[in-house]
C-alpha positions in Angstrom: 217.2 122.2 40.9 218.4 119.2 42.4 219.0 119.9 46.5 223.0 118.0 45.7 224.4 119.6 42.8 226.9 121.9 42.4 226.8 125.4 42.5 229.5 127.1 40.0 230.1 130.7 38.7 230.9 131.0 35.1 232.1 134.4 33.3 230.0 134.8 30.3 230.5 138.4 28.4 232.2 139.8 32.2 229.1 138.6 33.7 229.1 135.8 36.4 226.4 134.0 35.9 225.3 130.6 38.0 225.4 127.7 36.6 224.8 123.9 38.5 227.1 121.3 37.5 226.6 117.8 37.9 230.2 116.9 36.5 233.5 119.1 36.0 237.2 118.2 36.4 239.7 119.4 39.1 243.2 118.9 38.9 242.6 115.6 36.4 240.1 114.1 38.3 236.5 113.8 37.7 234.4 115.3 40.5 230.5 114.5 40.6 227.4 115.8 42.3 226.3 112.8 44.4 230.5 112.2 45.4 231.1 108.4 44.1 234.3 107.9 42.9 232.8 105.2 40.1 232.7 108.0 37.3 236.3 108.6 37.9 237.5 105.0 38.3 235.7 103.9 34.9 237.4 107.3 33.5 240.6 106.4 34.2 240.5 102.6 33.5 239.4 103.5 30.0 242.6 105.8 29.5 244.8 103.1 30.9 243.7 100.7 27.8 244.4 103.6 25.8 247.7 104.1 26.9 248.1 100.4 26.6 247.0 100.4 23.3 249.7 102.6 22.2 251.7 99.9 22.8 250.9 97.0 20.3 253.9 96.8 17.9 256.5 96.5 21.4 253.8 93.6 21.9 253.7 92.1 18.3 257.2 91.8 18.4 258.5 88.2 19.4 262.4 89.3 20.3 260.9 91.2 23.4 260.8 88.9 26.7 257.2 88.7 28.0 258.2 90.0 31.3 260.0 93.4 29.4 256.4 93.8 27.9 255.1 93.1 30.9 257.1 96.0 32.5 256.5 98.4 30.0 252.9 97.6 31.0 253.2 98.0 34.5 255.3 101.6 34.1 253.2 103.8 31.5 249.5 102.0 31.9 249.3 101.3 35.6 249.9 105.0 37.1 247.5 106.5 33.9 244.8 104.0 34.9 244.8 104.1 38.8 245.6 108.7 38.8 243.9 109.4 42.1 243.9 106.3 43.5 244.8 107.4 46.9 241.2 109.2 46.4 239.0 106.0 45.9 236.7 104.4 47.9 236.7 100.6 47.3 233.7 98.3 46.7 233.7 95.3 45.2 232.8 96.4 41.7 236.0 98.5 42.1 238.1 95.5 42.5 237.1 93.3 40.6 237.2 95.8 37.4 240.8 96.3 38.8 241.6 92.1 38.5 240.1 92.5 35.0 241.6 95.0 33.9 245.2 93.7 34.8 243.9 90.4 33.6 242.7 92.3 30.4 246.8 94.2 30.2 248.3 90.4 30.3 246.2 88.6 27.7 247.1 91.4 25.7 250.6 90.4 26.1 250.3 87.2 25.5 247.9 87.4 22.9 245.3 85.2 24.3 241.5 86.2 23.1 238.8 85.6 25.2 237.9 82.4 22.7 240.2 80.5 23.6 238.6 79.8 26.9 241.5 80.2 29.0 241.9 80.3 32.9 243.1 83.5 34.9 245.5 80.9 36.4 246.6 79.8 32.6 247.2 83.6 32.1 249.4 84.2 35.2 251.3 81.1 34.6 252.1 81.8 31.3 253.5 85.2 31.8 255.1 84.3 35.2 253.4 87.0 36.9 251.2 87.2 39.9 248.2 89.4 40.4 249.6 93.5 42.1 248.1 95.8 41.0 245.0 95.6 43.7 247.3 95.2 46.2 249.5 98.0 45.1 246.6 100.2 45.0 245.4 99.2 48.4 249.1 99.7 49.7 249.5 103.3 48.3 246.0 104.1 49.7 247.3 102.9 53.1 250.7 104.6 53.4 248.5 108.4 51.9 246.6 107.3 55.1 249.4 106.9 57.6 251.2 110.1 56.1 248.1 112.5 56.4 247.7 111.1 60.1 250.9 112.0 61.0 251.0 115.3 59.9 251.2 118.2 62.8 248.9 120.9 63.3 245.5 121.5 61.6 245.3 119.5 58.4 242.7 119.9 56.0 243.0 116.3 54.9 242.7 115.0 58.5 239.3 116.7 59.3 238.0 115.5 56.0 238.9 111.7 57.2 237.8 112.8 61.0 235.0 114.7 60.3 231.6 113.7 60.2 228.2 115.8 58.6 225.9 117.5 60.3 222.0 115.6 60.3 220.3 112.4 60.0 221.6 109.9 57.5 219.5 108.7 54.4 217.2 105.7 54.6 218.4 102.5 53.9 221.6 100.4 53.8 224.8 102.7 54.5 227.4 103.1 51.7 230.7 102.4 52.0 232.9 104.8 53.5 236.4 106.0 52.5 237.8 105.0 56.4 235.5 101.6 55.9 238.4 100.4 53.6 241.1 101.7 56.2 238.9 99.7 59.2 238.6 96.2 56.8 242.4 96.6 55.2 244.2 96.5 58.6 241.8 94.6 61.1 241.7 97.1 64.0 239.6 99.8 64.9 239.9 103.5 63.1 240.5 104.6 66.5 243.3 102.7 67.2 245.3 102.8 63.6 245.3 106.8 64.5 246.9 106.0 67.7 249.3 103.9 65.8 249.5 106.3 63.0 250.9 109.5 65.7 253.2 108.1 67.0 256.4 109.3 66.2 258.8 106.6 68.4 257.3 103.5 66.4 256.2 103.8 62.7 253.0 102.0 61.9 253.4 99.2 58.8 251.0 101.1 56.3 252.9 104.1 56.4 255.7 103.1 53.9 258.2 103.0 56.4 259.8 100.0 58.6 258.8 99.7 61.6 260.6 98.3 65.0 
């Protein structure tokens, strides 16, 4: 039995028996033994070109502006594909399947295959459109972030982002963290985007509101 999997109880014939899972859903999301979020991103990148898929005869059909289709695209596929996001740790992989896969959403639009050799830059031109969808993913991870530090009281969420574990760390180079992205995104110390994020007189920039 691996020392990191999960333990579950499953009712079998009104008997609990135990059972260690490796992978299970919770609430839509994907939820693995070792705790990488890459299971789930890949998951929920593959149903976004599903539900984009759905939509080839509004994109077959020349009477429809490409920046209509390229609405349509942004309401239904975008929140399908990035369910959770809030969630995600961020690494470069991540991001860059994130650039292709709105790359992948626009050349579907425009109906340009990957034969015809042509430039990300040709692509965004084209549909008069400029790369979001990381940056609206990093935003909406920010302001989750500034609204879980400003809640009163004991939070649940806060001690998960506060908290550290107990005993030594493994060997090697450290992973990225969930607050890493947090630290790198705004440029200041976690320490001081809490202070930022509490108080109630000024509202900090990544937490969806104005501030002064």
């Amino acid at each position: 039995m691996a020392s990191d999997s999960i333990e579950g109880r499953i009712l079998i014939q009104r008997e609990l028996q135990q059972a260690v899972l490796f992978l299970y859903t919770y609430l839509g999301s994907l939820i693995t033994d070792d705790g990488e979020c890459m299971t789930e991103f890949c998951t929920r990148l593959n149903r976004g070109q599903a539900t984009g898929a759905s939509q080839q005869k509004i994109r077959k059909r020349h009477s429809i502006p490409i920046s209509t289709k390229t609405r349509l695209t942004k309401a239904p596929v975008w929140p399908v594909a990035t369910y959770g996001r809030e969630s995600w740790t961020h690494r470069k992989n991540e991001e860059t399947c994130l650039d292709a896969f709105e790359m992948k959403g626009l050349r579907k639009i425009l109906w340009v295959s990957w034969t015809a050799k042509k430039t990300n830059d040709w692509v965004l031109n084209k549909a008069g459109a400029k790369r979001e969808l990381l940056d609206t993913v990093k935003a909406m991870k920010l302001a989750y972030y500034g609204h879980t530090m400003r809640k009163q009281g004991s939070c649940v969420e806060k001690q998960i982002m506060q908290g550290t574990m107990p005993g030594a760390r493994r060997r090697g180079r450290l992973r990225t963290a969930w607050m890493d992205n947090i630290k790198m995104w705004t440029g200041i110390p976690v320490e001081q985007s809490i202070r930022m994020t509490e108080d109630t007189e000024k509202v900090c920039p990544w937490c969806g509101q104005p501030s002064d």
